[in-house]
N, C-alpha and C positions, 0 to 999 in steps of 0.2 A: 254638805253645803249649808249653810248658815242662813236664817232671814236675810233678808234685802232690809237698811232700814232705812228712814226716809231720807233724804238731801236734807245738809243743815242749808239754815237761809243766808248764810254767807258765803255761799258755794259758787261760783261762776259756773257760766253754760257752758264751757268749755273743757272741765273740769274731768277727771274720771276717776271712778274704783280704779280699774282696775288699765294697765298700760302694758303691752308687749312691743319689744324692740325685736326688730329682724336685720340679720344683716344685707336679706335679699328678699326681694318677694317670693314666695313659696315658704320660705321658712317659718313663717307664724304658722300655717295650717299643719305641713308635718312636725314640729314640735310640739302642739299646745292649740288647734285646732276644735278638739274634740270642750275642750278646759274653754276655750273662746265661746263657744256653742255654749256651754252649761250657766257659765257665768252670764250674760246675756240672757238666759231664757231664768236667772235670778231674779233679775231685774238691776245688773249692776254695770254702770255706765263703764264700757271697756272700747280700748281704741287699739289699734297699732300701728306703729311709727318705723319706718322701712330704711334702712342708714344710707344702701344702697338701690340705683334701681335693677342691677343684674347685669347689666348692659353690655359685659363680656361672656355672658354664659351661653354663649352658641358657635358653634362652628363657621356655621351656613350663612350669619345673619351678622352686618354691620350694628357698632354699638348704635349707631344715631337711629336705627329702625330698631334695635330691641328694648331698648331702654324704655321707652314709651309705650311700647306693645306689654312692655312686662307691669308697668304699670296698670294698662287696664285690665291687663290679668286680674291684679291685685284686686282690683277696685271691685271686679267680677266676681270673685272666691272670698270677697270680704262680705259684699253681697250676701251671697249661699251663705255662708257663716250666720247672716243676722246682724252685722254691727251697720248702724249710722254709716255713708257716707262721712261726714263730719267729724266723724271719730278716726278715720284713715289717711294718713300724713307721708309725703316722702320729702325726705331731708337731703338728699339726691349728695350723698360724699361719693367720688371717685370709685366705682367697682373694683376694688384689690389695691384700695388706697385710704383705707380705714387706717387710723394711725393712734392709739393713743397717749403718744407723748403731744401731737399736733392739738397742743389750746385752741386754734381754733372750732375743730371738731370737738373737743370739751365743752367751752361753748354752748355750741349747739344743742348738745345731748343736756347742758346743765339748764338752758332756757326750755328746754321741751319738758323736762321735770317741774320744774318751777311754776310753770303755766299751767300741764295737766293735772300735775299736782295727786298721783296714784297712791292709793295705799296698800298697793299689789303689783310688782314690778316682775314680767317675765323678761331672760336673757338667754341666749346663750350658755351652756355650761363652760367651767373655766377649762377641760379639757379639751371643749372642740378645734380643729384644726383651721388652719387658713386665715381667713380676712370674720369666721367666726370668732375664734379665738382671739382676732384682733378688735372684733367685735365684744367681747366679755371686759376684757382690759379695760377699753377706753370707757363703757357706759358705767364700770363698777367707781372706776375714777371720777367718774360726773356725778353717779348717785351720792357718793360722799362729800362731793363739794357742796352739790348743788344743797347741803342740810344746813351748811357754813355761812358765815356773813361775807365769804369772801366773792370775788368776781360779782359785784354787784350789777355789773354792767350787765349781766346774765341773766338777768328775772331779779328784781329787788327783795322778791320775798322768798327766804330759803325755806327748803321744804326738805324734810328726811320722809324717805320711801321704807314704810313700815317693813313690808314685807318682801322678799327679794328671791325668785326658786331659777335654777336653771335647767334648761330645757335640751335634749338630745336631735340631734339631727346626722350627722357623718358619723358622730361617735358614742356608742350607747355608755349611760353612768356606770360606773361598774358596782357601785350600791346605793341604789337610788330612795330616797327616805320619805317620799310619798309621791303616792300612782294614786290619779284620775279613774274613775271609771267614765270610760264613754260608749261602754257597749251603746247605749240608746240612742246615742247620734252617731254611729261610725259613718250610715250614709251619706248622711249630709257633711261630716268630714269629707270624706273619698269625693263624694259630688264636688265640694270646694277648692281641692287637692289639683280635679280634673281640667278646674280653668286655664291651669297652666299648659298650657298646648304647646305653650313654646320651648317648655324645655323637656316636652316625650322624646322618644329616643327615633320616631317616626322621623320629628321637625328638626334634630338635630343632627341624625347621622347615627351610623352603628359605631357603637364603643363606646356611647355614652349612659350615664346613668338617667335610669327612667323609674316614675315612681308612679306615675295615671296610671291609673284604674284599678285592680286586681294588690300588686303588688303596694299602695297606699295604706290596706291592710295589716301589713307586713310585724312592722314593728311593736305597733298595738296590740298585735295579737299574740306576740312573744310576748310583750309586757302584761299582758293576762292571764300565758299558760305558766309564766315562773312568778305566778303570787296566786291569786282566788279565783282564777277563769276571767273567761269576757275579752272585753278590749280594756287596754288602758294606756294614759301617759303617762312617762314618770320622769319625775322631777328630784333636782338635790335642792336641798334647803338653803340659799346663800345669805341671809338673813331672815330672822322670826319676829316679828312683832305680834299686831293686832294677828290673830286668823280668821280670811274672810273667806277658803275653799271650803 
């Protein structure tokens, strides 16, 4: 980890180091979690911006009551995390209707750059599956525009996002070119992980995937014993500029 150095004075309050997109709530904490925690306890302004709010992810439970509940999940494990309220955003696109040929989710994602203006962008990896994977597309799409003078309508000031890693969730990188150490905060990881109550395998029914408590460990701790011990995250590199990990 690098110094923290001060905020230039043309900086807005709204502004961040550092910016993680998820395509669900839960996904910032088990992807990059531990990396949220560190960066934060730098001192470097980090938010995350949520595309969807989950709102299909239950069996048991209408979208119009999960949606909202999965929200204050977030806002609770952003909490534990240590990030500002004020730094955690939902952009509320359709649960399993991320798109990104759909300009107007372009858009979205290209104004949300523009505004917070990161120079440390987490994603999705491009190999994850789903409405992930649909998640990687549409935001890799936006962070390229959003550097152009094009779609002004979009935020007037374009901004390129220095630095760009993407993060594992359903599907681990098969060679991933830099790992986090979070031994030091895995608790508070796992603690953040555990807000999610809604989608334990308890709240949803058997047969579904559960990752609270014990098993939140899981992946980190593979990502530790195949490199230097510990816990870790690990990331592929999708663009390198500035380095601020």
């Amino acid at each position: 980890m690098t110094a923290h150095t001060a905020i230039p004075e043309e900086t807005t309050l709204d502004e961040l180091d550092v910016l993680v997109i998820a395509p669900h709530p839960d996904d910032e904490v088990l992807g990059c979690g531990g990396s949220i925690i560190n960066h934060l306890a730098a001192g470097r302004r980090t938010g995350v911006a949520y595309l969807t709010s989950g709102e299909h992810a239950s069996p048991t439970m209408s979208a119009d009551r999960l949606g909202p509940l999965r929200e204050d999940e977030a806002r609770a494990a952003t909490d534990v995390l240590g990030m500002p309220a004020d730094n955690v955003e939902f952009l509320r696109i359709g649960d399993g209707s991320i798109s990104p040929a759909d300009l107007a989710q372009m858009g979205t994602v290209m104004e949300l750059l523009r505004r917070r203006r990161p120079r440390l962008l987490y994603l999705p990896h491009p190999r994850e599956p789903y409405d992930h994977r649909a998640a990687f597309e549409l935001c890799w799409r936006a962070a390229g525009m959003a550097g152009s003078g094009n779609y002004p309508q979009h935020g007037v000031r374009p901004h390129w996002v220095e630095t760009i890693l993407g993060y594992e969730v359903w599907t681990p990188i098969s060679h991933p070119e830099y790992g986090e150490d979070i031994t030091p905060v895995l608790d508070q990881r796992t603690a953040a992980l555990a807000q999610y109550g809604s989608q334990s395998a308890a709240a949803k029914g058997d047969g579904q995937a559960d990752y609270i408590g014990q098993a939140a460990r899981f992946l980190p701790g593979y990502r530790g014993a195949m490199s230097v011990g510990g816990y870790r995250e690990a990331f592929q590199v999708l663009r390198l500029g500035r380095v601020i990990v």
